[in-house]
Structures are given as structure tokens and as C-alpha cells.
N, C-alpha and C positions, 0 to 999 in steps of 0.2 A: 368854451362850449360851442364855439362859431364852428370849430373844424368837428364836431362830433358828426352832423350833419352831412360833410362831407365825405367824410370816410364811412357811414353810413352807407351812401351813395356807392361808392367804388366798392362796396364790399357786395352788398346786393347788384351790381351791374354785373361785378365776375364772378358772382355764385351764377346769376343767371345763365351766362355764355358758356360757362360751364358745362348744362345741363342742353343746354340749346343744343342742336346737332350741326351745329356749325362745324364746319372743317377750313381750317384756314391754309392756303395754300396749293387746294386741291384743283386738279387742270395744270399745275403749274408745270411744262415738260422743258427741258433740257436739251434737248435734240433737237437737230437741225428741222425734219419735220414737224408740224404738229400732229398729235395724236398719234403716233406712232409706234409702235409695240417692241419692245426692247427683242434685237437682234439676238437669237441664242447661239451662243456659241458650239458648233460644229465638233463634236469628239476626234481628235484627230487621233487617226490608228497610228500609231506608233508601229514601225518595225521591225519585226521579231531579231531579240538580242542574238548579235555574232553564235555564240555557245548553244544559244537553244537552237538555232540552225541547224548548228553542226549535230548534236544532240540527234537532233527528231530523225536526222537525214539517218544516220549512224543504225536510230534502230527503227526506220523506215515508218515512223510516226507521222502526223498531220504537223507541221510546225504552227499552228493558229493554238491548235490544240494544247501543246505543251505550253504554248508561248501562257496562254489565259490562266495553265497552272502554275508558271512561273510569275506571274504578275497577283494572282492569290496568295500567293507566300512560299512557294515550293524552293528550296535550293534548286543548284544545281546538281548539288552530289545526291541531292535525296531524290530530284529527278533518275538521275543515271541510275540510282540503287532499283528505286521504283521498275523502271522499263528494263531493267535487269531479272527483276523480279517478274516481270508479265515475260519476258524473252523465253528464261530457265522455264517455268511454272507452265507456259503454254495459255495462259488466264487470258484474261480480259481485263484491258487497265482499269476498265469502271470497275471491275471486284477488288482489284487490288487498293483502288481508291477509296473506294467504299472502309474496306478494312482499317484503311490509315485514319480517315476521318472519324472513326470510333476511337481515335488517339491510340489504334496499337500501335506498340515499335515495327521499325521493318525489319528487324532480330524477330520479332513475334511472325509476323506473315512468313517472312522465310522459312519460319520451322513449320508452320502450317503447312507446308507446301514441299515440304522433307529437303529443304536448299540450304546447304553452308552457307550461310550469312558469311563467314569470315571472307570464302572467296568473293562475293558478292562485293563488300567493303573495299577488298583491294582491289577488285577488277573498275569499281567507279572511281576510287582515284588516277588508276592509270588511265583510265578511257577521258578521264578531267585535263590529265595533265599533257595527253594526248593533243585534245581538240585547242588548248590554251599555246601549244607550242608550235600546232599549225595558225593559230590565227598571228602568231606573233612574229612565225616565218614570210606571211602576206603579208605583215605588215613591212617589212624591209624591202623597198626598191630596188629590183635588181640594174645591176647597172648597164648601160648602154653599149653596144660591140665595139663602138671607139672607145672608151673609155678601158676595156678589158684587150683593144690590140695595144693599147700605149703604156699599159702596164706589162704585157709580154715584152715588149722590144726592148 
């Protein structure tokens, strides 16, 4: 019966603290300052991708522009189909976009717009496989004029 008393005690002391609005730990900072308001981190703009360059350049689009619809979720190929679509069509990419974001096919806009989708499809893979075989050709170092007289000789 001697410890009933005390745990009495300890039970009404932390129901108390409980309710109390004590905050423990509060003020406590981390940082080399005190009080200091945590640095936020700066959005670094990333660089519009190789392809969307080439892309935008291709049909004389804003590259920021495309870049923001490729970073939304756009392919590439459904980009090219897209601006294939505003090219043929004479449109305006916001209608043509508008249309997509109501989830129609780009087989659907096309025929809105009296356009072979078939040639549309083929022409964005070649214009794909185009811009993929020039970035691939930049990518190989050509070689130095000594290098190419001592392979003559």
C-alpha cells in the first residue's frame, strides 16, 4: 500500500503536464545561427531536354513552352504528333491542347481537323528518329586533322 501513493503521484503529475501547454524542446535550433529561418531551397530550372530543343526548333515553337509540356507528362512522339497537328491544321496549340486534356485521342483531333492521322503517326516517328540520329551524330568526336593525315599516309 506504501507505493499506491506514489504512483498516485506520477500519474496525476503526467496527466497534468499533459494538459499543461508546455512544449518541451521548443527554441531548440539546429543551425549554426540562432533563430534562423530555414534556407529554402531555390528551384533549379533545369535545361530543356536535347530532343525538346531540337523539337520546338524544328516547328519554330517556344522551347520553355514545350519543355513545361514535356515535364507534365507529354511524350515525345505525342509532342511531335501534337505540333504536327497545330502545323497541318493551321490551329493553335492551346486548342489543340485543350482538346487532348478532355482525354480525346490525337486519331480524334486529327479527324476533327479532316488530317490523316496515319500520315501524322509516321511522319512523328521519322521526324523522332531524325532528331535522335542527329543528337547521336554530336555526340561522336570528330577527329583531329593529324589524326586523319596519319591515317591517309
Amino acid at each position: 500500500m506504501k507505493i499506491f501513493p506514489a504512483i498516485l503521484v506520477v500519474i496525476i503529475f503526467s496527466y497534468s503536464i499533459s494538459f499543461s501547454q508546455v512544449d518541451f524542446g521548443v527554441g531548440f535550433d539546429f543551425s549554426p545561427y540562432p533563430y534562423s529561418e530555414p534556407q529554402k531551397k531555390k528551384e533549379e530550372k533545369k535545361p530543356p531536354d536535347y530532343l525538346i530543343e531540337q523539337i520546338s526548333k524544328k516547328f519554330e515553337q517556344d522551347t520553355e513552352k514545350i519543355n513545361n509540356l514535356f515535364r507534365r507528362g507529354y511524350g515525345y512522339l505525342e509532342l511531335i504528333k501534337i505540333l504536327l497537328i497545330v502545323k497541318k491544321s493551321g490551329k493553335d496549340i492551346e486548342q489543340i491542347l485543350k482538346l487532348r486534356e478532355k482525354d480525346k485521342k490525337l486519331s480524334e483531333i486529327a479527324k476533327k481537323f479532316d488530317l490523316d492521322y496515319e500520315d501524322i503517326y509516321n511522319s512523328a516517328y521519322k521526324i523522332k528518329s531524325e532528331i535522335a540520329e542527329n543528337k547521336d551524330s554530336n555526340l561522336v568526336e570528330p577527329q583531329s586533322d593529324s589524326s586523319q593525315e596519319s591515317v591517309q599516309e
